[in-house]
C-alpha positions in Angstrom: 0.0 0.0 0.0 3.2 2.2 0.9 4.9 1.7 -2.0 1.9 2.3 -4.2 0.2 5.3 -2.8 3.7 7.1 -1.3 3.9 9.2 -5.2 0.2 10.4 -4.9 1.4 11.6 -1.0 4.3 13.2 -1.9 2.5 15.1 -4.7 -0.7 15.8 -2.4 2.4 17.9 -0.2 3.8 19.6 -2.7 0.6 20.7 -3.8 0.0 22.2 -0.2 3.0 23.1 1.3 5.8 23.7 -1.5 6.8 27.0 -1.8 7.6 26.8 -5.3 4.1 25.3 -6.7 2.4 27.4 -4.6 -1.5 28.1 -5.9 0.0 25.2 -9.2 -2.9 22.9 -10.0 -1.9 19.0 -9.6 -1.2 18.6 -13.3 1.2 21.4 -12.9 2.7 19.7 -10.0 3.3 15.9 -11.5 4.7 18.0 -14.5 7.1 20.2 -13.0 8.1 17.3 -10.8 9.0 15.2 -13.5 10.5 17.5 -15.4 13.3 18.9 -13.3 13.7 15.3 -10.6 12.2 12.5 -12.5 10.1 9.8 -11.0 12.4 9.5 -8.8 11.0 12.0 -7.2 7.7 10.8 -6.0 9.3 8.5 -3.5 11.4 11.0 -1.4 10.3 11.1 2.5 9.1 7.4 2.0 11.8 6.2 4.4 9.6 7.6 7.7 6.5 5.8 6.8 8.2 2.2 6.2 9.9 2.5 9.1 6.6 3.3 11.3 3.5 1.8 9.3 3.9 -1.7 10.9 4.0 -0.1 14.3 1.3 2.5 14.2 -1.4 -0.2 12.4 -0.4 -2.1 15.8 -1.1 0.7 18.1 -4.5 1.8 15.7 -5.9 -1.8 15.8 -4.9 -3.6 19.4 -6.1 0.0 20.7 -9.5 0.8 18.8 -10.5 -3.4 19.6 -9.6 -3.1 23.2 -11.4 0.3 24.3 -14.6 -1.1 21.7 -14.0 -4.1 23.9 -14.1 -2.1 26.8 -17.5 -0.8 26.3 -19.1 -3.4 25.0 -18.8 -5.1 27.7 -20.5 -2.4 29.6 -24.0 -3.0 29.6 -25.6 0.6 28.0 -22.9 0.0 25.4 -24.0 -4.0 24.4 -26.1 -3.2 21.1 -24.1 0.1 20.4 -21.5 -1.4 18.5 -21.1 1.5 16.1 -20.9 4.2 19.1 -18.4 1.7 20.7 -16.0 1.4 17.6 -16.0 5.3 16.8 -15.3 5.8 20.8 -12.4 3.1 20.2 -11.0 4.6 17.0 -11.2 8.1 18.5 -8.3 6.7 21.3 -6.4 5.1 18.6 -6.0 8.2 16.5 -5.1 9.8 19.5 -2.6 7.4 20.8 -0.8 7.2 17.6 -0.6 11.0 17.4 2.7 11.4 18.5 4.5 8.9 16.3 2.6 9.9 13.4 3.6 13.9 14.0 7.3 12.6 14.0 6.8 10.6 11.2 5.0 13.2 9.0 7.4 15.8 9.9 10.1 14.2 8.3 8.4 12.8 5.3 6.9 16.0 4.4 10.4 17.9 5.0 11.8 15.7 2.3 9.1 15.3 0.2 9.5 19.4 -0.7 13.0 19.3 -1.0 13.8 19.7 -4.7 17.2 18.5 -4.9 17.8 15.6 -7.2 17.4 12.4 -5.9 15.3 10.2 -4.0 17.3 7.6 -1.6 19.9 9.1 0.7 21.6 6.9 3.0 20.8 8.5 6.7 18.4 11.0 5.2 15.8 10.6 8.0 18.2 11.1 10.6 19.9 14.1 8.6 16.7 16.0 8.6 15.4 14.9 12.4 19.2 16.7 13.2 18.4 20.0 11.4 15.2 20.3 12.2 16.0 19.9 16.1 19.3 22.3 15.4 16.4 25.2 13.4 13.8 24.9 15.6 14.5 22.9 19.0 13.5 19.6 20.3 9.9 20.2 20.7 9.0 22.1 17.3 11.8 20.0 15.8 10.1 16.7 16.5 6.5 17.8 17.5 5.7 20.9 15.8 2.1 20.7 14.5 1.4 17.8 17.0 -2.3 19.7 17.4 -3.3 19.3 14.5 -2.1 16.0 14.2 -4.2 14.9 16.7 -7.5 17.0 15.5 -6.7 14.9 12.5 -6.1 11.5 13.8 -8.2 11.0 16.3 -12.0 12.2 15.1 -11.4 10.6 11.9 -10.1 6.9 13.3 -13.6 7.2 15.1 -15.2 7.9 11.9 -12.6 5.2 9.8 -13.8 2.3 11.8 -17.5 3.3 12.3 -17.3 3.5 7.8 -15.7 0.4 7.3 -18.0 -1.6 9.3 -21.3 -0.2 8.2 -19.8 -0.5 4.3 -18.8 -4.0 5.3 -22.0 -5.3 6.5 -23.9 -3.7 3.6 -21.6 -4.7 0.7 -21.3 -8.2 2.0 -24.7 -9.1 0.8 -23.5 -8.3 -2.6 -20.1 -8.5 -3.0 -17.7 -11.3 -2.9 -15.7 -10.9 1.2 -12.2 -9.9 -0.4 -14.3 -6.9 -2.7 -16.4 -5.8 -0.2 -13.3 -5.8 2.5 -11.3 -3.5 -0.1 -13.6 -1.6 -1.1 -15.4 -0.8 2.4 -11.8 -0.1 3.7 -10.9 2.2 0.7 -14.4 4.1 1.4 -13.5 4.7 5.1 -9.9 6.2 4.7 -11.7 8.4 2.1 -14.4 9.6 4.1 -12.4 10.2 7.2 -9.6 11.7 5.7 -11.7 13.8 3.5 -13.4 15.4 6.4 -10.2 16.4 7.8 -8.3 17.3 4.7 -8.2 21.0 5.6 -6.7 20.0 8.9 -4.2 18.0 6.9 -3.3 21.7 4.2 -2.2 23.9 7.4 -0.3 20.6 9.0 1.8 20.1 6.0 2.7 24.0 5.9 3.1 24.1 9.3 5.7 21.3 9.4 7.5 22.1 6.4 8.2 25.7 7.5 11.3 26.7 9.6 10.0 30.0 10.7 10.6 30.2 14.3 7.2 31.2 16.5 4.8 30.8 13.5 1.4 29.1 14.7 -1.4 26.4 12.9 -3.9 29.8 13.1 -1.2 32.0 11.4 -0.5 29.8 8.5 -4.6 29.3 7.8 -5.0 33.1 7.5 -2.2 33.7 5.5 -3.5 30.6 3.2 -7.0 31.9 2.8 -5.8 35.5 2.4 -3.3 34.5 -0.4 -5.8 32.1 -2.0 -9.2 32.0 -0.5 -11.2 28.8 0.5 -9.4 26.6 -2.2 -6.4 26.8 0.2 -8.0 24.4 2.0 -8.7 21.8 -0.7 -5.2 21.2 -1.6 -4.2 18.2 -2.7 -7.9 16.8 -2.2 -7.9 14.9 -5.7 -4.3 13.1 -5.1 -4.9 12.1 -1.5 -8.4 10.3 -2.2 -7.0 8.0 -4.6 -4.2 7.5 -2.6 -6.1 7.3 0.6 -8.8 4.6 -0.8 -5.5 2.3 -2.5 -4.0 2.9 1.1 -6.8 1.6 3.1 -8.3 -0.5 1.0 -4.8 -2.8 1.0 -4.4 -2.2 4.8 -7.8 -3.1 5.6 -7.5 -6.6 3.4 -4.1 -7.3 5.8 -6.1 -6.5 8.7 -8.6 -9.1 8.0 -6.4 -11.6 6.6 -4.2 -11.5 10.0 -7.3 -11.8 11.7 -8.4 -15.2 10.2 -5.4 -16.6 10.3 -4.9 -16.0 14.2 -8.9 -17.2 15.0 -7.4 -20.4 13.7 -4.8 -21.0 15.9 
């Protein structure tokens, strides 16, 4: 899922926080990409999010099934199960913040970097040092670590409370493996989608390395510049990376599952 949707990421932040393609449409962007770094390109910053995707699916799964656990077992919660598993995924999101703010910082920092070349040996570790040297530990590693977590957390909720609904409805007319992928393409879409403007004034706010600036400052400046389709940038490449993304990670979830109910 990394591998396929990490070129549809990378242009979805340049599209919102590169300096250079500022106000570009996306056709701009793949083209002036291409042009001047090759396909190379598209996979710069995807380092962060191998390194971390096994970890943070553990963290968003174990956590959302114990706290919908957790209430379900609680009698007023019993026939809930959609209020329990949006309560569960709201914790997850949360509990992953962090990681995920670290992550992002870094992948986003080298994803608008417009030097040639993709693959650096020790590039993740290069631009965790400068960031910490610009900007100090805490806005080095965990500046824009609110929004992060206005991001993650509502939308797991919603993630978990869309894939279940989609996969009891398409199941009655799908085969399991297309209504799986497609239910768990449809919930990263419709989560994410919700938050997307959340997601425009994160990636500007972790790609910059002006000292003191805020979330609130770089929104303002965004819709003064370039009025409310600021806030929709990058919307077209992050839903079809978002529904190959999920879709993919949703099939491993299930397959995992299977395969440890039959132990």
């Amino acid at each position: 899922g990394i591998l396929a949707g990490h070129p549809l990421d990378t242009l979805k932040v340049r599209a919102q926080a590169m300096g250079s393609m500022d106000q570009m449409r996306m056709r701009d962007v793949v083209a002036r990409t291409l042009r001047r770094e090759g396909y190379v390109a598209l996979y710069k910053g995807m380092a962060a999010p191998l390194a971390t995707a096994g970890l943070l699916n553990a963290i968003v799964f174990s956590v959302e099934k114990s706290i919908e656990r957790l209430l379900k077992s609680n009698a007023s919660y019993a026939e809930g199960s959609m209020q329990a598993a949006f309560f569960g995924g709201c914790v997850a999101g949360a509990a992953q913040s962090p990681l995920v703010c670290i992550g992002d910082a870094v992948k986003c920092t080298r994803q608008v970097d417009d030097a040639r070349g993709a693959f650096r040996r020790g590039a993740v570790l290069e631009v965790l040092n400068s960031r910490v040297q610009q900007l100090g530990w805490r806005h080095g590693l965990f500046r824009g670590l609110g929004l992060t977590t206005v991001r993650e957390s509502p939308s797991y909720g919603v993630y978990f409370v869309i894939y279940e609904k989609c996969k009891v409805s398409l199941s009655q007319h799908l085969p399991t493996t297309a209504a799986v992928l497609t239910s768990g393409g449809l919930a990263g879409v419709g989560a994410l989608g919700m938050f997307h403007p959340v997601d425009v004034v994160k990636s500007r706010l972790q790609t910059t390395t002006e000292v003191g600036v805020t979330g609130r400052e770089i929104l303002r400046r965004g819709l003064r510049d370039e009025g409310i389709s600021f806030l929709g940038r990058g919307f077209s490449a992050m839903v079809i990376r978002t529904f190959v993304l999920n879709a993919a990670t949703f099939y491993g979830y299930e397959v995992a599952k299977g395969m440890l109910s039959g132990l």
